[in-house]
Every structure is written in C-alpha cells, then in structure tokens.
C-alpha positions in Angstrom: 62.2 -39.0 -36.7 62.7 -35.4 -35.9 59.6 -34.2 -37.1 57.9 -37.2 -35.0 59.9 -36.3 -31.9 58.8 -32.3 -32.5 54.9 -33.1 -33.1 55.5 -34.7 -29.8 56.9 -32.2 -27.9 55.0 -29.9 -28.7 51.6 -31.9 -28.3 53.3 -32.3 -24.9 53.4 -28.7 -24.4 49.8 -28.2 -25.7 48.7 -30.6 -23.5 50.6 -28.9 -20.4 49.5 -24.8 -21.3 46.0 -26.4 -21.1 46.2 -27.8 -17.6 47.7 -24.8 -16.5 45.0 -23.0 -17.6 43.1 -25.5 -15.9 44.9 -24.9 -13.1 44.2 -21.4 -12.9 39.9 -22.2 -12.8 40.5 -24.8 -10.3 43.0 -22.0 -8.1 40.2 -19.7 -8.9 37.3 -21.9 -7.4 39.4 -22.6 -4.4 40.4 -19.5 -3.4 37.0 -18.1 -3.9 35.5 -20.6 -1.0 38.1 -19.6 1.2 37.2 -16.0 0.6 33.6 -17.1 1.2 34.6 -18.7 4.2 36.1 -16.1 6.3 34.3 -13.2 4.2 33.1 -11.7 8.1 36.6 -11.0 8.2 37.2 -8.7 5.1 40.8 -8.2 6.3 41.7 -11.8 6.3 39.5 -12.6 3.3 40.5 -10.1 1.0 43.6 -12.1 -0.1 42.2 -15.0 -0.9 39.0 -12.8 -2.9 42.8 -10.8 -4.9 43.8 -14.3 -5.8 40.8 -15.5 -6.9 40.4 -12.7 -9.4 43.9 -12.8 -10.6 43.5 -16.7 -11.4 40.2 -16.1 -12.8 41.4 -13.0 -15.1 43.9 -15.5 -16.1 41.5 -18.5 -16.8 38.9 -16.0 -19.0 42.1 -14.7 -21.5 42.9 -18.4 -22.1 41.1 -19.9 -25.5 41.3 -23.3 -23.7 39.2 -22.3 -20.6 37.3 -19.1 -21.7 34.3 -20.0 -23.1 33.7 -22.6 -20.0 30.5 -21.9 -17.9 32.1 -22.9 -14.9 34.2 -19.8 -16.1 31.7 -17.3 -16.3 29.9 -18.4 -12.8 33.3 -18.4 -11.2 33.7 -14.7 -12.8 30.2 -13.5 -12.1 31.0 -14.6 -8.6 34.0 -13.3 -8.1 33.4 -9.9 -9.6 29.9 -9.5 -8.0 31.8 -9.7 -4.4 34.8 -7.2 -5.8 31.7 -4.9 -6.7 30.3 -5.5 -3.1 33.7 -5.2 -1.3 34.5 -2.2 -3.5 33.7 1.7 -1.5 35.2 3.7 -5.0 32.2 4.3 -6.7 34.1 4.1 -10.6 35.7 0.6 -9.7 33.0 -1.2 -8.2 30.3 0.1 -11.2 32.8 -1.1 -13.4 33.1 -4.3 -11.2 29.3 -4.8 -11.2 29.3 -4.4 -15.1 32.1 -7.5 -15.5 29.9 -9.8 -13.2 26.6 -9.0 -14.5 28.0 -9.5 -18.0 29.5 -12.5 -17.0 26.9 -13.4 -15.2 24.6 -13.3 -18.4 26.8 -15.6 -20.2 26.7 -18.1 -17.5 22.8 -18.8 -17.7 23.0 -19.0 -21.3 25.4 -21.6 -21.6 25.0 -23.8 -18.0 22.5 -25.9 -19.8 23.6 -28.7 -17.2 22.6 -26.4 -14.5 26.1 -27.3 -13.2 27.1 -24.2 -12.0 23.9 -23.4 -10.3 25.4 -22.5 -7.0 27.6 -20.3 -8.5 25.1 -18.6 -10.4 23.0 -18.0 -7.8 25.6 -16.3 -5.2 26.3 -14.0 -7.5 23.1 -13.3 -8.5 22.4 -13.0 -4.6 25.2 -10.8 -3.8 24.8 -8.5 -6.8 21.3 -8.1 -6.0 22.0 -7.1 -1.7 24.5 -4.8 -3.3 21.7 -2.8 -5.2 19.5 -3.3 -2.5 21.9 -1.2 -0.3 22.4 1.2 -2.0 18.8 1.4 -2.7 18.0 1.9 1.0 21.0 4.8 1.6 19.5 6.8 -1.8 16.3 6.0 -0.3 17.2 7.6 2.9 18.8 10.7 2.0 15.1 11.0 -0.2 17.4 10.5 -3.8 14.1 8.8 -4.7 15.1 8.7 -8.0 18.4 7.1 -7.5 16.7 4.6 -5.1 14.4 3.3 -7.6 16.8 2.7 -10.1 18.8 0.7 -7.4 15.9 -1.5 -6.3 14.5 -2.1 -9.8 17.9 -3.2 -10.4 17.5 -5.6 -7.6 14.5 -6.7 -8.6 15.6 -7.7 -12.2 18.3 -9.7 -10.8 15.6 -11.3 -8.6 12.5 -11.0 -10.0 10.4 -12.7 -7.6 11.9 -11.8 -4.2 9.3 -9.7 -2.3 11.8 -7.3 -0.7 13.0 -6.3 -3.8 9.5 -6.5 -5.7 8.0 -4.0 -2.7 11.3 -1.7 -2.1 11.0 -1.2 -5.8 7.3 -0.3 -5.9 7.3 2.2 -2.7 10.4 3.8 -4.2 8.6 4.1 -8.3 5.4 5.6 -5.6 7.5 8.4 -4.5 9.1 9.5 -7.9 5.1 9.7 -9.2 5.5 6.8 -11.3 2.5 5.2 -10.9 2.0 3.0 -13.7 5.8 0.9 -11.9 4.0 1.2 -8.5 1.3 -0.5 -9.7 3.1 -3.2 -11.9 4.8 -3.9 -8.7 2.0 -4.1 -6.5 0.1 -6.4 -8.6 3.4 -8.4 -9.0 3.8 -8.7 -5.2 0.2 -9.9 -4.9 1.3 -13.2 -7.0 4.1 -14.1 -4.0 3.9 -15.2 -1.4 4.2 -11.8 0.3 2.6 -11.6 3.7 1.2 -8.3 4.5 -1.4 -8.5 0.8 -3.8 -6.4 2.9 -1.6 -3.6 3.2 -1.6 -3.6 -0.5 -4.8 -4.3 -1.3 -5.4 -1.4 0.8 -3.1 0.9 -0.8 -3.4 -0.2 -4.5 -7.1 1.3 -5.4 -6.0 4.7 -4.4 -2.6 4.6 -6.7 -4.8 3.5 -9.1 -7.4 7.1 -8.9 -4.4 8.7 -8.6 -3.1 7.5 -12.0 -6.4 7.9 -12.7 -7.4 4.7 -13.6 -11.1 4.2 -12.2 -11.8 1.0 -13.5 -8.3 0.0 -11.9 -9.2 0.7 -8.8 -13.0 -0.5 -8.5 -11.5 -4.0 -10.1 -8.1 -3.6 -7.2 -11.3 -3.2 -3.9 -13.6 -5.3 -5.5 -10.3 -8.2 -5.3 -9.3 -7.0 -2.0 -12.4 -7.6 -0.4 -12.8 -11.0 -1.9 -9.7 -11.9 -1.0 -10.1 -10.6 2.7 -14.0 -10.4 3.2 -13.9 -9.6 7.4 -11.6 -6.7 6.7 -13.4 -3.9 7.9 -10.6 -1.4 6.3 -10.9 -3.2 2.6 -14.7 -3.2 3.3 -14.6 0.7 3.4 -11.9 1.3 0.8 -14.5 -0.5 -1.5 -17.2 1.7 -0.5 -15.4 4.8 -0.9 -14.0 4.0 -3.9 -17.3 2.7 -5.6 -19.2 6.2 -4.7 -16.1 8.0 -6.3 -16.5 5.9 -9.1 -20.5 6.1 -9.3 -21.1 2.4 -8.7 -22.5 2.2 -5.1 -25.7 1.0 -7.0 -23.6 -2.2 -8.0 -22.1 -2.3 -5.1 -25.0 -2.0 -2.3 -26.7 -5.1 -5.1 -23.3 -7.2 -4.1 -24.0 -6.8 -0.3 -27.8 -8.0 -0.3 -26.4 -11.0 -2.4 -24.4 -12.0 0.4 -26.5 -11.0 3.0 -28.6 -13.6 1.4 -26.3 -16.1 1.2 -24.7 -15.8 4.7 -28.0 -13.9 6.8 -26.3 -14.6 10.0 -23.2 -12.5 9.1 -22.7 -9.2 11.3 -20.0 -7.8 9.2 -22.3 -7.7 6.0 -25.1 -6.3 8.2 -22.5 -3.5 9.2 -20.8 -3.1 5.4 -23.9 -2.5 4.0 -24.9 0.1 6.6 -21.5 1.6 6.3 -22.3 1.8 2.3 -25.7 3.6 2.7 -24.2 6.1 5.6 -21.3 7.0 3.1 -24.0 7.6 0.2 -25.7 9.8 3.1 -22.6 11.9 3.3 -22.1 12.3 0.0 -25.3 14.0 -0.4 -24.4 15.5 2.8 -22.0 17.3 1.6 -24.1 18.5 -1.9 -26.4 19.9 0.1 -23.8 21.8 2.5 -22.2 23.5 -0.8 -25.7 24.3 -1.7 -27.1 25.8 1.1 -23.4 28.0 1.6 -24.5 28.9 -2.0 -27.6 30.0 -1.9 -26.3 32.0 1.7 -24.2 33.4 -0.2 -26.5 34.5 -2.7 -28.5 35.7 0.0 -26.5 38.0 1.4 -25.2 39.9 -2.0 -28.2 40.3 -3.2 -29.5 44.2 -3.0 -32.2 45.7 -0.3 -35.1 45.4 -0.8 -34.7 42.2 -3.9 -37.4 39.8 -3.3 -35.6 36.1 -1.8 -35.4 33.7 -4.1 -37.1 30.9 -4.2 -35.9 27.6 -2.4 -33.7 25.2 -4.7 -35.8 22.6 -5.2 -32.7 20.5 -5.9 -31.9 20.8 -1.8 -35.5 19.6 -1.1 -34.9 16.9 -3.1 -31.3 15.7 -2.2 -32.2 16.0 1.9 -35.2 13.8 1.3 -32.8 11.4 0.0 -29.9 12.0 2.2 -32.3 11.1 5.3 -33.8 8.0 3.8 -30.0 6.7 3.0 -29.2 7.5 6.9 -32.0 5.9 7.8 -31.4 2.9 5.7 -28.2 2.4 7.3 -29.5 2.7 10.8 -32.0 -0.3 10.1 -28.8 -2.7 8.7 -26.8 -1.3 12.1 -29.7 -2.5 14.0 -30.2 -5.8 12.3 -26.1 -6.4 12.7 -26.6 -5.6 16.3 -29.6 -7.5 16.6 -26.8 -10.4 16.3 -24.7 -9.0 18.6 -25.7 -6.6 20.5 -22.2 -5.0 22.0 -21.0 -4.9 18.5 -19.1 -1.9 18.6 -18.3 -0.3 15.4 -22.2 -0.9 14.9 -23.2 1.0 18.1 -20.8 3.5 17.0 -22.1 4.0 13.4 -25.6 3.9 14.6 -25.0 6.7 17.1 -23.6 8.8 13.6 -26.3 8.2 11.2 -29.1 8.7 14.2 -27.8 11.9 15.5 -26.6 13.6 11.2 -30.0 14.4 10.6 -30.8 16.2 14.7 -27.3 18.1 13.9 -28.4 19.0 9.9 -31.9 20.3 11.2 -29.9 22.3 14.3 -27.4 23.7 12.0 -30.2 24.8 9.5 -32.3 26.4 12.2 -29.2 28.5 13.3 -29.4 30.3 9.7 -33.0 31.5 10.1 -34.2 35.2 10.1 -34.6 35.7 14.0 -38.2 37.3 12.7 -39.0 33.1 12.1 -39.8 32.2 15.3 -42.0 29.6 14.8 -39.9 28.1 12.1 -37.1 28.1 14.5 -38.9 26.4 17.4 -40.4 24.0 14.9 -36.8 23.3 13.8 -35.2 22.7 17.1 -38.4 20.8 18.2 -37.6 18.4 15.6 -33.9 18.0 15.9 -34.8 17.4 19.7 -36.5 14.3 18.9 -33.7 13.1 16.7 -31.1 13.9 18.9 -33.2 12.0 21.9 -33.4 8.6 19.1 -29.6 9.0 18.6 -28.8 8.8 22.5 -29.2 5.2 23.3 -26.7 5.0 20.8 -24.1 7.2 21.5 -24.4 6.6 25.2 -23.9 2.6 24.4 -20.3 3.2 22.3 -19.4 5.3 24.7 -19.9 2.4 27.8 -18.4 0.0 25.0 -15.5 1.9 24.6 -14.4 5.0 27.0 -11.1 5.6 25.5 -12.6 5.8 21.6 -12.3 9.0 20.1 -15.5 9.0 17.7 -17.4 8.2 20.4 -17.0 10.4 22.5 -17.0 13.0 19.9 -20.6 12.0 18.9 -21.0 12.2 22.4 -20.5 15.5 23.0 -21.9 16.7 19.7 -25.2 14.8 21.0 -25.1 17.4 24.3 -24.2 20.4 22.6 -27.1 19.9 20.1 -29.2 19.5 23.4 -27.7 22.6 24.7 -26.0 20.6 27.6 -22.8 22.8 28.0 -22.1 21.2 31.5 -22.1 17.4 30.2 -20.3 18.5 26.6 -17.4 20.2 28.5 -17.4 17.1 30.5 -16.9 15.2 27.7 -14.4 17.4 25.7 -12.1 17.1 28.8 -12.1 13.1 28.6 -11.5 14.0 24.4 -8.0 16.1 25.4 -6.9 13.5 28.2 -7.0 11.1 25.3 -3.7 10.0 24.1 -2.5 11.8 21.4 -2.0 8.3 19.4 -5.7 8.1 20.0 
C-alpha cells in the first residue's frame, strides 16, 4: 500500500511540475499581448515585455514545454522585441540571435500553422529592426554595413519590396553589381510600383557589370513592358548602338510601325533610333577630323598634305543619310500630329546637324580657300534655312524648353545673327535652374 500511495503522489506531483510549466507558456503569452498592447508606451510596457521573457526562459528549460512550437513562436517573439527595445549594441545582437534561432525552430515544427501569428510578428519586427539600422548605416554612407542590414531584412522577408529595393540600392553602392541586379530582377516579380524606374536603371548596371547581352535582353523587356515610355524607348536605343545591334533594333520598329501605322510614338522612336546612329558617326568623324588636324599641324614646312581619309568621306555620307532618315519618320509622326513636340523638337536637331557640321568644317579652311569657303557656308545656309520652321515651331510649342531654345540660338549664330542669338541666350539664363 505504501508503494501504491508513493506512485501516487508522486504521479501527482508529475502531473503538477507540468502545469506549472504550463503555466509559465500561458504567463508568457499573456504578458506578451499586454506588452504588445501598450508597446507606444515603452515605459509602461517594458514590465510586462521583463515578464514575458522571464516566464518564457522558464517555459524553454522545462523538458515538458520546450520542444513546443507554441514555445519557440512565443520565444522568437519575445526576443525579436528585446532585440528591438534593446540600444546596447552586444545585448540586443545577442537578443536577435535567440529569436532568429528560435524563430527557425518554430517554422520547422508549426506544421499546424498554429502559431502563425506569432511567427509572423516576429518575423515582422526582426525584419523593421534590420531595416533601421539599414537606413542609419545607410545614412552615415556605411554602405557596407547597410547592405548587410537590408539583405538581412530581406531574407527574413523575402518578398517585401522595401526590403527587396533598400537591399539592391545599398549592394549598387558597394559595386556589387551582380546583388543589384538579383534584386532588381527580383523586384520586377512583385508587385512593386515604380518597375519603370527599374527598368530604366537595370540595362546600365548591367554594362556596368559588363554584361551586354544583360542589358539589351533588360531594354528590350522594359520597352515591352512599357511601350509609350519615351525614356525606356531611348535607353533601348542607346543601349542597342553600344551593343552593335541598332540593325535589329531599327528591324523591330518597322514591324510595329506596320502593325500599328497610326502610332506617333513609333514614328518618333524610330526617328530617335536613326538620329542616335547619326551621332554616333557624328562623333567618328569629329575624332577623325581633330586627328587628321592634328596631323596637320605637326607635320614639317614644306611636307606635301596628305591626302583626305577616305574613311571621313565615307562615314559623313552616311551620317547625313541616317539624319535625314530620321527627319522623314519626325515628319511622318507629325504628319499625325502636327504640334507633337518632342517631334518638332528632334526635327529641328537632325535638320540643322548637318548646316552646323558643314559651318564648323568651313571654319578650318586655309583662308587662301575662298571659294571653298563660300561654297561651304553657301551650303550650310540652305540647311540651316530647312532646319528653321523647325526650330522656330518647338520654340512657339514650348518657350520655357531648354533644347529648344538652344537649337534656337545655334540656328542664328550659324546664320551669323548675333542680335537674335543673344536674344535668345538671355531667355536660356532666365530659365530656371531646375530647367
């Protein structure tokens, strides 16, 4: 009978250490929602957050309630606020490591999902606290630091946007591209509102990392994605002619022209494509010309000149028939609307280039060339003269536009209109300086 009356006591006891311990997950629980509940008011929440951790300590060193999910969330909880509360560096890493830890063990072994609010403010409140100190690293330019913090952030949360995008602007300025892009590209899954700005930004990260076909494959998506976005529109370009695939690219803008032959913007990208080819060589032909100048002037007394690089010759020819292709898809663009004004604008440009190449090339004659000279300026007369409707026309469209009135007053000078180009550099300096 003794024996009988001992086995029973001490399943009694058994019975009563465990609903203690009990005890101590429930006290846990409810002292963390009153913490939560006043938590705007550290000074009356922190007791309740001190009890919370001491039952919960408590709970996690029992054998009877340890290995509980409902134990880890309430831990992972609990902790992740002491780490967020906590303004000693040492205690609230150490803090942050319990919770994360703890937090860990909680998704592994809620299979119920019955802790899932748990779980998720602690997951929430770890990931804010990373965040901060993400932006303060961020702001004193540790860059470094700051990128460590957000990509924390991010893992915790792996598809909220603020931590996706903090984490790749952050990776961008510590040079490491290949995270920046990761990111980027991640973002572009969400439901992130601003993709343009990223579209916009991605192609060049990608040359940077230099990753061509990234980039041509990031503009090409961009503008499908987006196809009235003038800025995507021009990214594309650019990036195609660094990438030596504006062949492939002018071929995708007659498709569409087409397919949709009513459509000013394609009208105005594809005279946007052949005015940036134009430059291009443009700007061949300005290194060649310096060299051969160059060349020119070293060369001893008396040496006979050398001949003219044929390779200029050639590249001008083809510089002025790209111009003038783009000024026939400006036209056609504003033969649909005829006050469109990045049209009239672009039209103006790619009229007036060649007047202003011929002018500039005249100015570098021997002063014995007359004739050559007055043939020259006779000829960039009668560009300048096709250019001014144009230029006149932006201009009226828009008064306060800076590249208008630039090309303006680039038009008069080339006429040798000093009064009118003065005119118009004074309205250029009253511009704001935003302009």
């Amino acid at each position: 009978m003794k024996i009988k009356f001992l086995m029973t006591a001490l399943l009694a006891f058994a019975a009563i250490s465990a609903f203690a311990q009990k005890g101590e997950l429930s006290n846990a629980n409810e002292q963390y929602g009153k913490y939560d509940v006043a938590r705007q008011n550290y000074t009356l929440a922190k007791p309740f957050l001190m009890n919370a951790k001491t039952s919960i300590d408590k709970a996690s060193a029992n054998q009877k309630t340890a290995a509980l999910p409902e134990t880890y969330a309430l831990k992972a909880a609990v902790y992740a606020s002491l780490a967020f509360r906590d303004t000693v560096s040492a205690t609230s890493a150490t803090e942050y490591a319990t919770a994360v830890e703890a937090l860990n063990k909680a998704k592994e072994l809620d299979t119920k999902k019955e802790n899932t609010n748990l779980i998720q403010h602690a997951t929430g409140e770890l990931a804010q606290l990373q965040l901060d100190r993400g932006v303060k690293a961020y702001q004193s330019k540790k860059y470094d630091e700051a990128y460590k913090s957000f990509d924390a952030a991010r893992q915790l949360v792996p598809e909220d946007t603020t931590a996706i995008l903090y984490t790749a602007v952050s990776a961008l300025n510590t040079k490491n591209y290949t995270a920046t892009i990761a990111n980027y590209n991640k973002l572009l899954t969400t439901n992130y509102k601003d993709k343009i700005k990223i579209y916009t930004d991605l192609p060049t990260i990608y040359l940077v990392n230099k990753d061509t076909a990234g980039a041509v494959k990031a503009a090409t998506e961009g503008v499908t994605k987006f196809p009235n976005d003038a800025a995507l529109r021009k990214e594309q370009i650019e990036i195609a002619l660094q990438a030596g695939a504006q062949g492939d690219l002018t071929t995708k803008i007659d498709e569409a022209i087409k397919g949709d032959p009513n459509n000013k913007s394609l009208y105005y990208y594809a005279g946007l494509t052949h005015s940036q080819i134009a430059e291009a060589k443009n700007t061949q032909v300005k290194k060649l010309l310096r060299a051969a100048q160059k060349a020119s002037q070293q060369a001893k007394p008396g040496t006979k000149p050398a001949a003219e690089d044929p390779q200029i010759a050639k590249l001008q020819t083809s510089m002025n028939e790209d111009y003038a292709k783009a000024a026939d898809m400006y036209k056609k663009a504003l033969a649909i609307d005829p006050n469109y004004f990045e049209a009239v604008l672009n039209l103006g440009y790619v009229s007036e280039a060649p007047a202003i190449n011929i002018y500039n090339a005249a100015q570098l004659l021997p002063v014995t060339q007359v004739k050559a000279y007055n043939d020259a300026m006779a000829k960039a007369n009668a560009q300048f003269d096709i250019a001014k409707p144009y230029v006149l026309k932006a201009v009226e469209l828009n008064p306060n536009s800076l590249d208008a009135l630039t090309n303006l007053r680039s038009f008069y000078l080339g006429k040798k209109d000093e009064v009118n180009a003065n005119a118009i550099q004074k309205k250029i300096d009253a511009l704001p300086k935003s302009n």
